[in-house]
N, C-alpha and C positions, 0 to 999 in steps of 0.2 A: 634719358632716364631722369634726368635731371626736373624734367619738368610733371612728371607722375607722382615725385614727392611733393610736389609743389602745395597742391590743396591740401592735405592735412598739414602742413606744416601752416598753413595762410589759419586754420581752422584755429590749430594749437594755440598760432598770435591772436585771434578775433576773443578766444575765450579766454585768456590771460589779460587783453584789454577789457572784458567786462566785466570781470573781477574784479578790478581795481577801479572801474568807474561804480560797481556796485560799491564797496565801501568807503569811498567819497562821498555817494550819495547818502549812505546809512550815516556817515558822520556829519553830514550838513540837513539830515532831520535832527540827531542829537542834537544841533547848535538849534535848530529854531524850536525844539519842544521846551531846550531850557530857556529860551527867549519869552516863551507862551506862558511857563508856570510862574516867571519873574512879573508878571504882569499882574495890576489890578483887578478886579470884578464887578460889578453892580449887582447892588443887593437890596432888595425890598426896604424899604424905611420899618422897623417893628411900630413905628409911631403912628402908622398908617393908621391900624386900626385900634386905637384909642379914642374911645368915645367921648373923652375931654378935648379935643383937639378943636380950639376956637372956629369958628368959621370961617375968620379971616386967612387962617394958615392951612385952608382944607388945601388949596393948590401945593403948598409945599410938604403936605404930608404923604399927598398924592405921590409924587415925586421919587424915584428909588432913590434909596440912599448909596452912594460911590463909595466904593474902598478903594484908596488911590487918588493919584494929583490926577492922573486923566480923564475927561469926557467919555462914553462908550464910545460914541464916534471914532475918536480919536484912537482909543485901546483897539477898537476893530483897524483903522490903518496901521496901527503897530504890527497887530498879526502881520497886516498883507504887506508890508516891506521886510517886517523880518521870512519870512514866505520868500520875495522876489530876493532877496540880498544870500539865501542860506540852497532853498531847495529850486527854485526854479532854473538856475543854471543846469543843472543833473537830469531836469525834468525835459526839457525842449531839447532838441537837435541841434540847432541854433539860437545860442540867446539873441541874436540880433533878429531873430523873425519879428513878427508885428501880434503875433498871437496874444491875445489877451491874457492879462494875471489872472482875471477870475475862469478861466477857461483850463490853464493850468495845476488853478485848486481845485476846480473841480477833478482834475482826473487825478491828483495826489488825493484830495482828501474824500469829499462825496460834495456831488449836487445841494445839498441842502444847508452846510457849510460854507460853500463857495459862495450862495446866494444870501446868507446872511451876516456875511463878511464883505461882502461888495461895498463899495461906495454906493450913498445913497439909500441902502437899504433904510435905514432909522433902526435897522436893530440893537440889540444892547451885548454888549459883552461880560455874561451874564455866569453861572459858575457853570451852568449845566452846559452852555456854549463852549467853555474853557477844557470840560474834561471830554466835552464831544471832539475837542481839536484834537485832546494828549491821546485821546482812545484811536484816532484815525492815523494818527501817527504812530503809535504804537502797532496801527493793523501793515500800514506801510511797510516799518521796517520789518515784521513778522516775513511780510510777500517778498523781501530782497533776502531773508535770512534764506527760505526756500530756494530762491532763483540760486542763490550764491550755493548751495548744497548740491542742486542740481547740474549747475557748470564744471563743479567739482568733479560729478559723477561724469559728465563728456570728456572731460579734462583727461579721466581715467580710461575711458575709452577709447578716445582718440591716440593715445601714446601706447594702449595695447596693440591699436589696429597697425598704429605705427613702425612698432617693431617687427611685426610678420612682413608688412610691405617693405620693411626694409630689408629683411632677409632675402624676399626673393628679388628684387631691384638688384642688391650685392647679387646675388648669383648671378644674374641675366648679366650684368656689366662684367665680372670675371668670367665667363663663359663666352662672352661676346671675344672675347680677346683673343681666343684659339678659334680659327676656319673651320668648318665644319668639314674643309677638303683633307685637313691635318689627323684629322680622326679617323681611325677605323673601324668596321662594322659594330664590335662590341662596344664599342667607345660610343657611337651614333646610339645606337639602343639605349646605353645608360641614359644618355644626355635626353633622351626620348621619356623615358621614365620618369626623368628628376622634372622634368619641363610637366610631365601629369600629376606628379607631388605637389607642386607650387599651385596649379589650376585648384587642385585641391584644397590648400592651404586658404588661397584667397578666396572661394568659396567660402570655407569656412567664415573667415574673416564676415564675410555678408549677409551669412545667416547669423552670427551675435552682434550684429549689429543690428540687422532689424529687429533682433529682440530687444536688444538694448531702447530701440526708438520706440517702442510699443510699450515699453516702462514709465513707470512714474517717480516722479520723487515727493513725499510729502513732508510739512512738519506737525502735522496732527491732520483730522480728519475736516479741517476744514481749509486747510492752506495745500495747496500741492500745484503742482505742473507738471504736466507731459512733457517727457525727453522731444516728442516731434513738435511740437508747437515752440520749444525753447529752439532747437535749431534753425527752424525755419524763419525763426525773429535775428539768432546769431549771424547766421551766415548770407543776409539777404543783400547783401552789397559784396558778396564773394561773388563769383564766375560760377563756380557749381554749390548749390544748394545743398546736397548731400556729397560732402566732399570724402569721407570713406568708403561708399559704396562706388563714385565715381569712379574714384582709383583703385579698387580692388576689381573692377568689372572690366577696366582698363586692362589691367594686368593679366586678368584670365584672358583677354584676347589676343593681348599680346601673347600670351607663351601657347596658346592656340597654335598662331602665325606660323612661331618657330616648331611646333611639332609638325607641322606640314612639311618644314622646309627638312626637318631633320627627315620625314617619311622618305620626299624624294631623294635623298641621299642614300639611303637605307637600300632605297629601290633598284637604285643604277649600282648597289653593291653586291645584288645577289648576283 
């Protein structure tokens, strides 16, 4: 029996571990958004377009004027280490893979971002670059607040499903303890009964939980996830993917089993 509790209890652990790597995460974007708003800008010279502006200084008028001791260059490689040093530990599976940083901003921030934050680009880190970063970050942690609401709601799930399974588990192990030779006719019948109660029970169990997986959780009408798409990402290094229905379908076959076994008892007692 031992081992039918097994998967929701491995489920319980898997969503309790990504809870806590979620708000590691959501607190190492806080550390690099405040890294990003600490940061200089580049900003147009207003000198630019002054029509007194000698000839000789057209090139330096030309020229945006810096807020701040750093080069753009430079203020864009500050993003990208406080980036690698805050978020991309949370981000990869392995920080030791070989995966590219600009490959990792892209999937935290957006394609458009990542590439004019790269090395090499020539881009400038410019105001509207800067709040394009705090807005992307700010979308980030929005989609961890939902996942995080959403594991909550498994969470609750899971430890509903888990009490009925433990209920009938406790009976099957107390019931297992007395022979079915020890019992008499009336006795067999009940135990016949109780064993189509539990079939019951875990049934139930499997139809609120495909409803539950066929739910959604949102935080407004533009952020949300599906309870099945959230599982199938949780528990994909688990042995069974749907680890309540597993065990409650387990369960109904097993007291299946045992109503058989109770029938033939029943039988050689007429």
């Amino acid at each position: 029996m031992t081992s039918v509790r097994t998967h929701v209890r491995r489920a319980l652990g898997r969503v309790a571990d990504e809870r806590e790597h979620l708000a590691e995460k959501r607190a190492a974007l806080d550390e690099f958004g405040r890294a990003v708003r600490d940061l200089g800008v580049d900003v147009p010279n207003p000198s630019a377009t002054r029509s007194d502006t000698p000839a000789g200084d057209a090139a330096a008028a030309a020229a945006p004027a810096v807020r701040g001791t750093e080069p753009g260059a430079d203020r864009c490689r500050s993003v990208r280490d406080a980036f690698a040093e805050t978020v991309r530990p949370y981000s990869v599976d392995d920080v030791e893979t070989p995966e590219p940083l600009v490959e990792t901003m892209r999937a935290e921030l957006t394609d458009d971002l990542a590439a004019a934050l790269a090395p090499g680009s020539g881009g400038q880190f410019t105001p509207m670059t800067k709040r394009a970063v705090l807005s992307a970050v700010a979308d980030r942690k929005r989609e961890l607040t939902v996942t995080d609401r959403a594991l909550d709601a498994e969470a609750r799930s899971l430890r509903s499903a888990a009490d009925e399974i433990e209920t009938v588990v406790g009976w099957l192990v107390e019931a297992n303890e007395t022979p079915l030779s020890g019992l008499d006719f009336t006795e067999l019948r009940a135990r016949h009964n109780e064993l189509r109660g539990h079939r019951t029970l875990c049934a139930e169990v499997c139809r609120e939980r495909q409803e539950f997986l066929h739910g959604t959780t949102s935080l407004d009408a533009d952020v949300g996830i599906t309870h099945r798409s959230l599982v199938e990402y949780a528990y994909s290094e688990l042995s069974v993917s749907h680890p309540v229905l597993s065990t409650a379908t387990r369960l109904i076959a097993l007291c299946a089993e045992c109503q058989r076994t109770v029938r033939d008892h029943l039988v050689r007692r007429v």
